[in-house]
Structures are given as structure tokens and as C-alpha cells.
NUKOL-159093 format. One record per atom (N, C-alpha, C): residue number from 1; residue in one letter; atom name; x, y, z. Coordinates in steps of 0.1 Angstrom, whole numbers. Each point is the difference from the previous one (the first is absolute). Example, Ala and Ser with C-alpha at 12.3 -4.5 7.8 and 13.67 -1.06 7.14 Angstrom:
NUKOL-159093
R    k  r   a   east  north     up
R    1  A   N    132    -57     78
R    1  A  CA     -9     12      0
R    1  A   C      9     12      0
R    2  S   N     -4     11     -7
R    2  S  CA      9     11      0
R    2  S   C     -8     11      8
//
This chain:
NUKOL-159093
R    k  r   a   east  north     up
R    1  X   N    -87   -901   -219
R    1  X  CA      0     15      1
R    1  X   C    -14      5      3
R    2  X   N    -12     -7     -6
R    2  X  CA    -11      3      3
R    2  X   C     -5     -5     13
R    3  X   N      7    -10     14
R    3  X  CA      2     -2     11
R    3  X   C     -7     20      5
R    4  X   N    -14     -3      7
R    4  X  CA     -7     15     11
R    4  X   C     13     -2      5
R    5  X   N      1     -6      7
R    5  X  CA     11      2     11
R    5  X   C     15      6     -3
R    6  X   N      4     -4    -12
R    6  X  CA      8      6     -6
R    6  X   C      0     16     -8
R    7  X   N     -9      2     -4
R    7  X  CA     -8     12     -1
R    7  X   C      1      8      8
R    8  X   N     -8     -4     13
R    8  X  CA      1      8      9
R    8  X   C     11      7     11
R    9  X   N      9    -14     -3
R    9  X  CA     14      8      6
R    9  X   C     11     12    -11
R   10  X   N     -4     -5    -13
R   10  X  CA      7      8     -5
R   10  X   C    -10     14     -2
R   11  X   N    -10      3      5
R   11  X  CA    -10     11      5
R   11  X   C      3      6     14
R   12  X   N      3     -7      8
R   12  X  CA      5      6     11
R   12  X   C     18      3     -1
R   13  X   N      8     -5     -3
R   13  X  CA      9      3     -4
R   13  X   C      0     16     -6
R   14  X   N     -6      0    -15
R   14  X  CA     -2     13     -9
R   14  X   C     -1     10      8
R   15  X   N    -11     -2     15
R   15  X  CA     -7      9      8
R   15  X   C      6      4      7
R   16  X   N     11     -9      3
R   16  X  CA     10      0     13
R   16  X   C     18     11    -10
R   17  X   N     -4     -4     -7
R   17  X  CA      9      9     -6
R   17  X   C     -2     14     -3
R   18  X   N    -16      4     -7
R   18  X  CA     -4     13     -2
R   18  X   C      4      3     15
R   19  X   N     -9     -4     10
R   19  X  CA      0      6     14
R   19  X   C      9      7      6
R   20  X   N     16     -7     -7
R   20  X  CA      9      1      3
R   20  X   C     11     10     -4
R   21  X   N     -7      1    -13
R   21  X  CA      8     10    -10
R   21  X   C    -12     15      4
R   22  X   N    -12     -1      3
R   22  X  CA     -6      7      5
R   22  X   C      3     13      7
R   23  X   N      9     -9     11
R   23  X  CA      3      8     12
R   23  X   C      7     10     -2
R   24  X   N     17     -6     -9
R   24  X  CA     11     13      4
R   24  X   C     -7     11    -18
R   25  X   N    -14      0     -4
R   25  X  CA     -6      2    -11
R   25  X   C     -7      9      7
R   26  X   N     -7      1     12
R   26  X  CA     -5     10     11
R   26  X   C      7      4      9
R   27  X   N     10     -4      5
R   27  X  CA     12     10      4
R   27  X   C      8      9     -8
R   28  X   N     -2     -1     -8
R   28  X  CA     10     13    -15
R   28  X   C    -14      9      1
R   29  X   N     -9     -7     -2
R   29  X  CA    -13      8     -8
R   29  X   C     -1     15     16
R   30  X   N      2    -10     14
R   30  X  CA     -2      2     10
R   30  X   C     11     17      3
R   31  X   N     10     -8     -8
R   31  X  CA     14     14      7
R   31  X   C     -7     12    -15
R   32  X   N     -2     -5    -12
R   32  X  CA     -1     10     -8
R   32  X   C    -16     12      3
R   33  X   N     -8     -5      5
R   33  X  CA     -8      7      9
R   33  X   C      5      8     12
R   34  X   N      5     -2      7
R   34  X  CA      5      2     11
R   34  X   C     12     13    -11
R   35  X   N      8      1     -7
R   35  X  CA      7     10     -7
R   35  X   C    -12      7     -5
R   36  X   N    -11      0     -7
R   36  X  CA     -8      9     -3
R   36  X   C    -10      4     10
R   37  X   N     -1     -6      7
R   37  X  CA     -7      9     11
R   37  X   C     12      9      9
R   38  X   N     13     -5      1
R   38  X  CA      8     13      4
R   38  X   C      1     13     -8
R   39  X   N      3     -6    -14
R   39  X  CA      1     12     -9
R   39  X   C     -9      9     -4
R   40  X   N    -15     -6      3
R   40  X  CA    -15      7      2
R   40  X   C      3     10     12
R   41  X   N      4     -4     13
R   41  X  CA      1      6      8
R   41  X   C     10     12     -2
R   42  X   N     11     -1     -5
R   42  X  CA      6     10      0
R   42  X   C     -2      9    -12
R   43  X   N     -8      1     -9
R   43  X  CA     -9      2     -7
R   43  X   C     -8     12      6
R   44  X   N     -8     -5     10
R   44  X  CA     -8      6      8
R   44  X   C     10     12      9
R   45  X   N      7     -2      4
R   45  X  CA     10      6      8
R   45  X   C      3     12     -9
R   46  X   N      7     -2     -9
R   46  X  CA      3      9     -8
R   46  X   C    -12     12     -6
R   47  X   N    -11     -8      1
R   47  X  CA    -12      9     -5
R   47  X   C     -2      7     12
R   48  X   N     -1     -4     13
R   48  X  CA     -3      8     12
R   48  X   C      7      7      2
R   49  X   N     17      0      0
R   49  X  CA      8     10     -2
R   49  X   C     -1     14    -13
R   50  X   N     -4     -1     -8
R   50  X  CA      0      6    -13
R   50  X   C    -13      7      3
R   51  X   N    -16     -5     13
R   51  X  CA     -8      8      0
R   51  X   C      2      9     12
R   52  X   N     10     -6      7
R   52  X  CA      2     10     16
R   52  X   C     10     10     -9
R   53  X   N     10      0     -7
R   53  X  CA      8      8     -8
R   53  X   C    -11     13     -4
R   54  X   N     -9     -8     -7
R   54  X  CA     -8      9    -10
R   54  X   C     -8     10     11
R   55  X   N     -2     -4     13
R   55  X  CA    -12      6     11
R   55  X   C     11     11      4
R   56  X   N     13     -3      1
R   56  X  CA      8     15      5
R   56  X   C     -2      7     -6
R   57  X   N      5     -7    -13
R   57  X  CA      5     13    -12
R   57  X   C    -12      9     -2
R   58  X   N     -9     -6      0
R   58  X  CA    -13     10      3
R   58  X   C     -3      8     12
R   59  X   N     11     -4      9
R   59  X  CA     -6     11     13
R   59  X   C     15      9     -2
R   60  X   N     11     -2     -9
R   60  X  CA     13     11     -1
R   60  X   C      0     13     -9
R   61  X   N      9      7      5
R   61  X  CA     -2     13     -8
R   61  X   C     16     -2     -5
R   62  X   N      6      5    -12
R   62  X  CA     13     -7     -3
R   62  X   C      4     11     -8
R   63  X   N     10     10      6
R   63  X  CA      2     13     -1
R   63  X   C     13      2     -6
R   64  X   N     -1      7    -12
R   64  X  CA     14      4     -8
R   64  X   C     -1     18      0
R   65  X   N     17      2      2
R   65  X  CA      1     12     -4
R   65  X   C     10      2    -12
R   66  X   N     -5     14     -5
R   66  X  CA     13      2    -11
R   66  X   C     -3     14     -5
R   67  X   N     13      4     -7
R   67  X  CA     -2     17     -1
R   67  X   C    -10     -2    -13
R   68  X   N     -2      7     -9
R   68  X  CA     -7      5    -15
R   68  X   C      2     17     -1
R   69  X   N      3      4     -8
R   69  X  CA      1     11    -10
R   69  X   C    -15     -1     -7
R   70  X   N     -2     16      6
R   70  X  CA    -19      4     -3
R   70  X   C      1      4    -11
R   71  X   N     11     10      0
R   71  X  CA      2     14    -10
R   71  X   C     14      4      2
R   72  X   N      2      6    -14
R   72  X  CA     16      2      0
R   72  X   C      4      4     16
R   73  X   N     12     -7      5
R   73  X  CA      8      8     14
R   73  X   C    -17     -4     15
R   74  X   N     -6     -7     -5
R   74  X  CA    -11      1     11
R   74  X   C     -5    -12      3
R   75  X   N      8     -4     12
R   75  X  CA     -3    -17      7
R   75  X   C     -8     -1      9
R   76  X   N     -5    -14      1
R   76  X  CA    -12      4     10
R   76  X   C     10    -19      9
R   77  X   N     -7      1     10
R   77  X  CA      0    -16     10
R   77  X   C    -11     -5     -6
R   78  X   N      3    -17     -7
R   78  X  CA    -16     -6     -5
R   78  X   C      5     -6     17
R   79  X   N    -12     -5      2
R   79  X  CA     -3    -13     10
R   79  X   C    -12     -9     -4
R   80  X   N      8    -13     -7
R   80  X  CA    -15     -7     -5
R   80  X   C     -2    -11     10
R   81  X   N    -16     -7      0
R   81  X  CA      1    -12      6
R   81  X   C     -4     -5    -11
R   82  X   N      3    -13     -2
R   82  X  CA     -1    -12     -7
R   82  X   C     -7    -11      7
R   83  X   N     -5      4     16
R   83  X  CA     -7    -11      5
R   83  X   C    -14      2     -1
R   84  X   N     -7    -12      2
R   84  X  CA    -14      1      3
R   84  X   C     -9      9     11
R   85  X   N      7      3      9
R   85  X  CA     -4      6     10
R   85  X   C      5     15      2
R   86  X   N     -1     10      3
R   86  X  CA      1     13      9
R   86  X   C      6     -1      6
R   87  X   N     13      9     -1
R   87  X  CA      9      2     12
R   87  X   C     -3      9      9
R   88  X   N      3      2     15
R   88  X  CA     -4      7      6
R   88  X   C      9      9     11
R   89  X   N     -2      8      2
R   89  X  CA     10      3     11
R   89  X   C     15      3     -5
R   90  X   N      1      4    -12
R   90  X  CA     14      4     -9
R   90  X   C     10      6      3
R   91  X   N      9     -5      5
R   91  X  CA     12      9      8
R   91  X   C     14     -2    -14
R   92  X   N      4     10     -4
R   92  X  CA     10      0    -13
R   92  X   C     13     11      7
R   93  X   N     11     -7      0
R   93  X  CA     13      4      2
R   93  X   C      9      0    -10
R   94  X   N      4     13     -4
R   94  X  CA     14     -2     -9
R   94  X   C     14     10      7
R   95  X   N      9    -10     -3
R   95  X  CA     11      5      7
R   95  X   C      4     -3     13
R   96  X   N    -13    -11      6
R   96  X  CA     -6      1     19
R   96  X   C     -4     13      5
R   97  X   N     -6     11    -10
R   97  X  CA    -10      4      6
R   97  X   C    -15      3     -7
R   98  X   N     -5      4     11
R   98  X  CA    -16     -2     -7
R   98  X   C     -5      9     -9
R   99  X   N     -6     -5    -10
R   99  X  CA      3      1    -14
R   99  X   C     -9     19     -2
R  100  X   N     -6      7     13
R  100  X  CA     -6     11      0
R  100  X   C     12      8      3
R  101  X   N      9     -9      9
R  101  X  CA      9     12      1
R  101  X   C     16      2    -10
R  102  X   N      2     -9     -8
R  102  X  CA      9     -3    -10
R  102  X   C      3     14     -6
R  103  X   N      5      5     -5
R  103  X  CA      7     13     -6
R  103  X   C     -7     -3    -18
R  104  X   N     -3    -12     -5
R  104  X  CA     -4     -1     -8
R  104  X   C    -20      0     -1
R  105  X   N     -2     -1      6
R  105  X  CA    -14      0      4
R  105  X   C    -11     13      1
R  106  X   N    -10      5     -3
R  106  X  CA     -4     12     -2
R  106  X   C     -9      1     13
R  107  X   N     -3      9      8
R  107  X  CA     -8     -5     12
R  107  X   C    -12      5     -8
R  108  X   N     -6      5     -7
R  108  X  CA    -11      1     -5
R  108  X   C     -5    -11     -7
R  109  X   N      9    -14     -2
R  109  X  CA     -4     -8     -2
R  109  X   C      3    -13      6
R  110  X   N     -9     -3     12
R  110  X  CA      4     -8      7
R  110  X   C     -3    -15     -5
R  111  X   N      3     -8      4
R  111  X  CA      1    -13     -4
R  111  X   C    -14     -9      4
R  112  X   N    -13     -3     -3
R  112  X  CA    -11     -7      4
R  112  X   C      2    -13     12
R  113  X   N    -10     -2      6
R  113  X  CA      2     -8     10
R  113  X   C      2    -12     -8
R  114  X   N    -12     -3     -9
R  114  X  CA     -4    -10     -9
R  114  X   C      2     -3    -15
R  115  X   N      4    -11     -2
R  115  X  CA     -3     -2    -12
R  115  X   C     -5    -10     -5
R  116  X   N    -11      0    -10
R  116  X  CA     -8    -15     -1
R  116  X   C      8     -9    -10
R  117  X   N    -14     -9      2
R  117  X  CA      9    -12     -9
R  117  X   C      0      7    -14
R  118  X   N      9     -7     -7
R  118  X  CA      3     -4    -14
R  118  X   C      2     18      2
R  119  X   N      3      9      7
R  119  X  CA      0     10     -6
R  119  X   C     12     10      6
R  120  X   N      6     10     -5
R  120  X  CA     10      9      9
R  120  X   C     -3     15     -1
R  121  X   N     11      5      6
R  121  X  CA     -2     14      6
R  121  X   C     15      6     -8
R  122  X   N      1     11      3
R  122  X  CA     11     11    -10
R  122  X   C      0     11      5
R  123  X   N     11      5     12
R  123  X  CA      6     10      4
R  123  X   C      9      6     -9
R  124  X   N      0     15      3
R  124  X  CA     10      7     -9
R  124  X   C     13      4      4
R  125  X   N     12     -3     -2
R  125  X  CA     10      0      5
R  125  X   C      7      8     -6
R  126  X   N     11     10      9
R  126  X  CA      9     13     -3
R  126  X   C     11     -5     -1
R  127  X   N      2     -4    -15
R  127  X  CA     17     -3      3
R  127  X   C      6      8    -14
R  128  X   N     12      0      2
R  128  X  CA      9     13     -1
R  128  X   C     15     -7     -3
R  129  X   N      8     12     -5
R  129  X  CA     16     -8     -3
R  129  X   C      4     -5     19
R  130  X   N     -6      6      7
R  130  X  CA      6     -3     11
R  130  X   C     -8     -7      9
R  131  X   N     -8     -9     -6
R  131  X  CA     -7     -6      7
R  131  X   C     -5    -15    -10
R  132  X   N      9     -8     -7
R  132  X  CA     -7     -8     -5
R  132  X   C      5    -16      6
R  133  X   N    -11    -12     -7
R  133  X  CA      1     -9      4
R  133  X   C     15     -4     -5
R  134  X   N      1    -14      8
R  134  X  CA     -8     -9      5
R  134  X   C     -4      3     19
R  135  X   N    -12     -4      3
R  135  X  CA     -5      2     12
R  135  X   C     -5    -13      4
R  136  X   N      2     -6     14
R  136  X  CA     -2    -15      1
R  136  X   C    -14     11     11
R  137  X   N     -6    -11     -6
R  137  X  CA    -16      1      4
R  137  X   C     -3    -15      6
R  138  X   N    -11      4     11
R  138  X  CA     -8    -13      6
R  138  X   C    -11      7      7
R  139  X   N     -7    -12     -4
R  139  X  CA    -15      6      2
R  139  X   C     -7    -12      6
R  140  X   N     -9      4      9
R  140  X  CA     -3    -10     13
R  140  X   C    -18      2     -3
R  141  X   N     -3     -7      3
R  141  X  CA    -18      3      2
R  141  X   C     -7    -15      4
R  142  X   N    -13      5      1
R  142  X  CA     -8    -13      6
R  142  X   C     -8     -3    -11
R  143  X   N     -5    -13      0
R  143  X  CA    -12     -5    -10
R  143  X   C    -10    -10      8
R  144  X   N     -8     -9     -9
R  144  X  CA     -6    -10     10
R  144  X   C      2    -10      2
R  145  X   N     18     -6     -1
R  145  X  CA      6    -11      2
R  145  X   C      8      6      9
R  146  X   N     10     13      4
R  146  X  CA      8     -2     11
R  146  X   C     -1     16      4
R  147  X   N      8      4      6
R  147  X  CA      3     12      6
R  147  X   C     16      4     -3
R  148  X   N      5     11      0
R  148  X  CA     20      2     -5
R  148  X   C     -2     -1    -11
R  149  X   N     -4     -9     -9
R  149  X  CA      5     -5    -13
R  149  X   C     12      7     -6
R  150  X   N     14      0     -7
R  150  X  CA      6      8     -4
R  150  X   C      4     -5    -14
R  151  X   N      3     11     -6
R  151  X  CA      6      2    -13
R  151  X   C      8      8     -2
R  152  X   N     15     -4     -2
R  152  X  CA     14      7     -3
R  152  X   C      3     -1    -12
R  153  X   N      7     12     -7
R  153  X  CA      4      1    -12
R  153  X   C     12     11     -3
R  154  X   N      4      3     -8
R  154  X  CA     14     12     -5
R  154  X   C    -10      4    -10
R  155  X   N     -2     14      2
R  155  X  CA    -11      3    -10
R  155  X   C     19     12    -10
R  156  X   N    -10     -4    -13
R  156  X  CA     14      7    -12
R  156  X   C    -12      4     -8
R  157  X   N      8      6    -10
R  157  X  CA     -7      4    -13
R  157  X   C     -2    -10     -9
//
């Protein structure tokens, strides 16, 4: 058993076996890389999406309306934005018509072109036993992601 020669085959043998067991030992190692570098990738993907998300939402204006009661019997139109950006170019319809000429609408108080971000506006509205909601409203304007943008709602008490 102390035979070099014997030695040395059972050394190449050992070697010939690691070698062997080596391989399908770096093809696993091989596919489980190959999974984390996909799932890195998509990783990334999802982060690029969530920052192109993030780059609109900062160029939209995101426009809600709704009645409020000021003072006893005395309603006004809120129009808030909730977006980052200024809306511009404000066109407001209730009924399908434009919200200056509405029967509920005061012309001494007309409706602003603008409204900025995080902030709103509040027209004062005439309404009466013969004139109450609900009124479907939509309101169109521009920002600095598109042009039209719309917002439709049933405005109630």
C-alpha cells in the first residue's frame, strides 16, 4: 500500500473524482447565479418604474370637487388639487354646462383659471329648495404632464 505508484493512482483517481463531482457542483452554483442576477434585474426594473411613476406624479395636478357648507344655508364649490403641480386652463361643467353659466353659480364669482398644487379654490353657490344637488360635474384642465385631463364626479351634500 506504500507502493508511489500505488499512491499515486489512488491520487489521481481522488482528483478524477473531485473533478468530476466538481462540474454538475458549478453548473447548480452556475443556474443559481443566473436566478439572482435575473431577480437583481427585475429589481432594477421595478425601481425604474416606481422612479418614472414618481417623475409624473410630480408633473400632475389631481383635482377633486365637492360641495361644503360655509355657514348656515351658505355653500360654496371647493375645487381641491391634491397634485404636485398647478392646474391650468380650468374648464368646470355641471349639468354639461359651463359652470359660469349654471343657474347655481354667482357671476360675480367666477371660477379661477388656476389652481396650485396641494391647494384649492371655493366658489359660492345659489342653491335654493329649487335648485339642489346632486349635480354631475366634470372638470377638464391642463398641467405639466398632459393637456384635457378630466375629472368626473355627482357632487351631493
Amino acid at each position: 500500500m506504500n507502493d508511489p505508484a500505488t499512491l499515486a493512482a489512488i491520487a489521481a483517481c481522488v482528483s478524477a473524482i473531485t473533478a468530476i463531482l466538481a462540474i454538475p457542483l458549478s453548473l447548480y452554483a452556475l443556474c443559481q447565479s443566473r436566478k439572482a442576477l435575473k431577480g437583481q434585474q427585475r429589481i432594477v426594473e421595478i425601481e425604474e418604474e416606481r422612479e418614472r411613476d414618481r417623475r409624473i406624479a410630480g408633473k400632475q395636478a389631481d383635482l377633486r370637487a365637492s360641495i361644503v357648507e360655509t355657514s348656515k344655508s351658505t355653500y360654496r364649490l371647493r375645487v381641491q388639487n391634491q397634485g404636485a403641480a398647478s392646474a391650468r386652463n380650468l374648464r368646470l361643467e355641471m349639468d354639461g354646462t359651463p359652470f359660469a353659466q349654471h343657474e347655481a353659480a354667482f357671476e360675480d364669482h367666477p371660477l379661477p383659471d388656476l389652481v396650485g398644487a396641494h391647494s384649492e379654490i371655493r366658489c359660492l353657490l345659489g342653491l335654493h329648495n329649487g335648485l339642489l344637488p346632486p349635480f354631475e360635474v366634470r372638470i377638464t384642465w391642463d398641467d405639466d404632464s398632459d393637456e384635457n385631463r378630466v375629472y368626473e364626479t355627482t357632487l351631493t351634500f
